[in-house]
N, C-alpha and C positions, 0 to 999 in steps of 0.2 A: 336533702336526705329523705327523700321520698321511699315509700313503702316499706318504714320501719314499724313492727308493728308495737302498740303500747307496750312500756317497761311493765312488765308481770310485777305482781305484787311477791313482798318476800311468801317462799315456802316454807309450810309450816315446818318444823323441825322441834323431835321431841326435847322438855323441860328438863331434860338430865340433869339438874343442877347437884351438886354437893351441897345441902343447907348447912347454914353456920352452925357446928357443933363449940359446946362450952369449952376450953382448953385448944380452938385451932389455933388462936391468936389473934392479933389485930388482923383487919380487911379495910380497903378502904373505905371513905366514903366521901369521896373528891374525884372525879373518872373525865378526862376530856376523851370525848366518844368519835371525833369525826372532825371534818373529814380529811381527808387525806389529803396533802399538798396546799391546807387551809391555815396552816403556820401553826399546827398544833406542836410542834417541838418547841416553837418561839414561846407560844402558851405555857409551856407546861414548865419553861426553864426561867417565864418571868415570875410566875405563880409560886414556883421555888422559892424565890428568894426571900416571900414573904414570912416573916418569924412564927406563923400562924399555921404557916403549910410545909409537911412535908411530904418526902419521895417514897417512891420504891426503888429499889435498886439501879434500875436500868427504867427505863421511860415506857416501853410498850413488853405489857406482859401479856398479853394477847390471850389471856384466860379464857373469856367468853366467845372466842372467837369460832371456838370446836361449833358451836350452838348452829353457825350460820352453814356449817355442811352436815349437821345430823350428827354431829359425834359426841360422845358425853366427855365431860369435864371432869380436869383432872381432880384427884382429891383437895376438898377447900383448904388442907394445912399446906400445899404444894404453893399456894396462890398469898397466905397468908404467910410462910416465909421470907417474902419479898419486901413486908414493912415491919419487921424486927427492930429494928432502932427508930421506927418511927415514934414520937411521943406529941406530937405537936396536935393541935386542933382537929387539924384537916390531914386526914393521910392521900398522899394522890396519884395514881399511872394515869399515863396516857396510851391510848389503844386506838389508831384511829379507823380501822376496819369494823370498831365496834358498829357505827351510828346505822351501818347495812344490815344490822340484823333486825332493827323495827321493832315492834312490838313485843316481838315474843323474846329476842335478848334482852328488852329491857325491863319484861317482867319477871325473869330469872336475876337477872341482876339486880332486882328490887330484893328478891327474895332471898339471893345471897347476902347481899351488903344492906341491910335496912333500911339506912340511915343515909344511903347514899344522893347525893347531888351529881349530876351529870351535864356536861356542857361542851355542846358542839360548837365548832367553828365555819362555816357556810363561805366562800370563795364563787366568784363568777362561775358558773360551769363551764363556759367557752376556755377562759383562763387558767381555770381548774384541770382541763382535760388538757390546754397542751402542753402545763407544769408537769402533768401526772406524764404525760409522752416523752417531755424531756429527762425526766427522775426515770425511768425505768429501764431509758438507752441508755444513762449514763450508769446504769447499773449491770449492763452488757445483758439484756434481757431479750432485745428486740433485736435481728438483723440488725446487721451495723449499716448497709444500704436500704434501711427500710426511710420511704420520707413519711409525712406526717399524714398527705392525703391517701397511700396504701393503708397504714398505721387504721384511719377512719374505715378506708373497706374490710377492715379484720374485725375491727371492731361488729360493724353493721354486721358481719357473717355470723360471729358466735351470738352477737344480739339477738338475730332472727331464730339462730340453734334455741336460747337459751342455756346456753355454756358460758357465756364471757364471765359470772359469777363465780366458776368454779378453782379449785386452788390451781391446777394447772393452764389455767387461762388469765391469771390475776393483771400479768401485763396487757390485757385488753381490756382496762375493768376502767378505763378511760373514759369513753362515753358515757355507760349506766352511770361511773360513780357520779355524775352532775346530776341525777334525776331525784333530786332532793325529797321533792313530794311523794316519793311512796314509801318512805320508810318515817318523816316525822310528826303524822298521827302517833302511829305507835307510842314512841316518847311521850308525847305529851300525853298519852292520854293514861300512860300506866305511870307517869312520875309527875305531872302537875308543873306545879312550882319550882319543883325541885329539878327541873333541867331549863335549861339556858342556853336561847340561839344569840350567838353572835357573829360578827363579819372578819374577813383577814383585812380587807379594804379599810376597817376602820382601825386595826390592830397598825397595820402597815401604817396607815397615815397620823393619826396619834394613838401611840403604846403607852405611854401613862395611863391618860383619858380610859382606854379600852380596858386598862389592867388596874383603875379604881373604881371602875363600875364591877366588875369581877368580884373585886374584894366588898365591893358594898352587896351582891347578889349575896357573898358567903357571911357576910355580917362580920366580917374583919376589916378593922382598921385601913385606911387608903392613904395615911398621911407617911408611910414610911414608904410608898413605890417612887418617889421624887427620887431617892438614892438608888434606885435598882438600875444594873445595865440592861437598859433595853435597845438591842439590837440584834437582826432578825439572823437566823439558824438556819442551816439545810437546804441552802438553797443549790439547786442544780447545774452542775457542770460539765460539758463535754470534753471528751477524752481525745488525747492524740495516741496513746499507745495502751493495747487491749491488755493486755499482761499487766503492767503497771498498774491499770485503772482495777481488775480483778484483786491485786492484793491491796491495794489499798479499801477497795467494799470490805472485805475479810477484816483485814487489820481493823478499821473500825466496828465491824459488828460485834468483836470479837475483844475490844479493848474500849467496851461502852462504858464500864464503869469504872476503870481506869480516868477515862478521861471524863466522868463526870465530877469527880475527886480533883483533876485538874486540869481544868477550861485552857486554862493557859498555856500547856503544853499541846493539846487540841491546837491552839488557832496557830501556836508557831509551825507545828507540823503542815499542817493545811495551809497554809502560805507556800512553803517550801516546795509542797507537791503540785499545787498549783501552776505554779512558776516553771513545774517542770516540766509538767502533762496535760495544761490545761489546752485545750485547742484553740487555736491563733481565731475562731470566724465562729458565729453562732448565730444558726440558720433561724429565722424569724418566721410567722406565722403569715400565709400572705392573705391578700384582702377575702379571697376565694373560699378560702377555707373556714376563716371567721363566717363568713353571709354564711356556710354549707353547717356551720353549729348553731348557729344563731337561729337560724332557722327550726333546726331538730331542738332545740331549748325552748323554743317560744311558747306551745302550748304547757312544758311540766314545768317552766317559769308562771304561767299564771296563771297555775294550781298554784304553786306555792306560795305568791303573793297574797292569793285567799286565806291562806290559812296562817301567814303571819298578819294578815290585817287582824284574827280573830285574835292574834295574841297579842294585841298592838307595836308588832314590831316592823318595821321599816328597811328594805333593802337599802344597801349604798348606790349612790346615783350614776357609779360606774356600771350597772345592771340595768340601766335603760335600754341599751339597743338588745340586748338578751329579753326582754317582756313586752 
């Protein structure tokens, strides 16, 4: 991927926040920020289950996200409507488009939610991007004869624009969204302690493990995750009939908290549609295309090794050939 030029740093975009006034109501202050395709659903629904933590209504309320195109936010009682029944410790959304805004959403969000804890979830980027390429076909977003190595020259194109950011371009937001190191200074430097990198590699391979160190970062109890179901959410499917695969996006967007009320009719349905529309063959990533990320990864992979060695944290060893 020769003659890409540096991921631009986020722009700035004005504070428009809604500061918390007295009588908005609760806001959280539990927020999984990123990224996207990094098993932040799986997060946010093991984190659930803890007696300590609770939800917002639906999983991604996407409040601060106006921040990351210049637009202002809605009123803070619109955003605090969302955890009305919340009473627990920890109230929590997850938003994973958040962690793109850097610095400056995460000092409006300091400023809204005081008290707030934020915690990203970090995925290979190679891995990450062509999760994010298969989540986005199977959401009838891309050409349906788009392959993966076109998918990477769309990419490069609005890269080079400076458009692949934009809401109209979101389903190219594949390559930037791996460029880890330009947005998490920001975090850390406006929330400290209080945000927390963690891996999908390690969620994926022990979820307890991952989800009692979580609860030890929140200072809650870790001896009740032993009973939680932990087993992974959202994961990406291709489609054999376009019509089909459209109401079923709908149907779920649209019956989010329905089915968060009851999981169980969730996984019988999705069995059922599966079976019925899932596609017979699923196209793998070939060796060409890996060496052609791995490559455009290598140098903002170690930036970011730099800057988690300053926090003492340690990439998963499936991120070698990526640094």
């Amino acid at each position: 991927m020769s003659g890409i030029p540096a991921q631009r740093s986020s722009s700035p975009v004005p504070a428009l926040a809604h500061r918390k006034s007295e009588g908005s109501g609760r806001l959280p202050n539990l927020i999984v920020v990123g990224v996207s395709r990094a098993g932040t659903t799986s997060l946010f629904n093991y984190l659930s289950q803890h007696p300590d933590v609770g939800t917002s209504e639906v999983k991604e309320l996407r409040y601060f996200t106006a921040l990351r195109h210049g637009h202002p936010l809605e009123p803070i009682e619109s955003y605090a409507a969302h955890f009305k029944g919340c009473t627990q410790r920890y109230a929590m959304e997850a938003t994973p488009g958040y962690f793109y805004g850097g610095g400056i959403l995460a000092s409006v969000m300091r400023d809204t939610c005081p008290s707030v804890r934020a915690l990203v979830s970090l995925r290979n980027p190679v891995d990450r991007c062509w999760s994010w390429f298969r989540f986005v076909k199977s959401r009838d977003r891309l050409p349906q004869n788009m392959g993966f190595s076109a998918y990477l020259d769309r990419c490069e194109e609005l890269r080079r624009e400076g458009t692949d950011g934009t809401v109209e371009h979101q389903p190219y937001w594949g390559l930037s969204g791996g460029c880890y190191a330009d947005w998490l200074d920001g975090w850390v430097g406006e929330l400290g302690d209080r945000f927390r990198v963690s891996f999908f590699e390690d969620m994926e391979a022990e979820p307890a493990k991952a989800v009692q160190e979580h609860c030890d970062w929140l200072g809650i109890g870790g001896e009740v995750v032993d009973a939680f179901e932990l087993s992974g959410t959202n994961k990406s499917q291709l489609y054999k009939n376009r019509l089909l695969q459209r109401g079923a996006v709908i149907l779920n967007r649209h019956g989010e908290r329905f089915f968060r009320r009851h999981p169980a009719v969730k996984r019988t349905l999705r069995s059922g549609y599966y079976a019925i529309n899932r596609a017979s063959t699923s196209p793998q990533m070939t060796q060409s295309e890996r060496a052609r990320l791995e490559e455009f990864y290598g140098p903002h992979n170690a930036r970011l090794l730099g800057m988690l060695a300053g926090l003492h944290v340690s990439v998963p060893s499936n991120w070698a050939a990526a640094t």
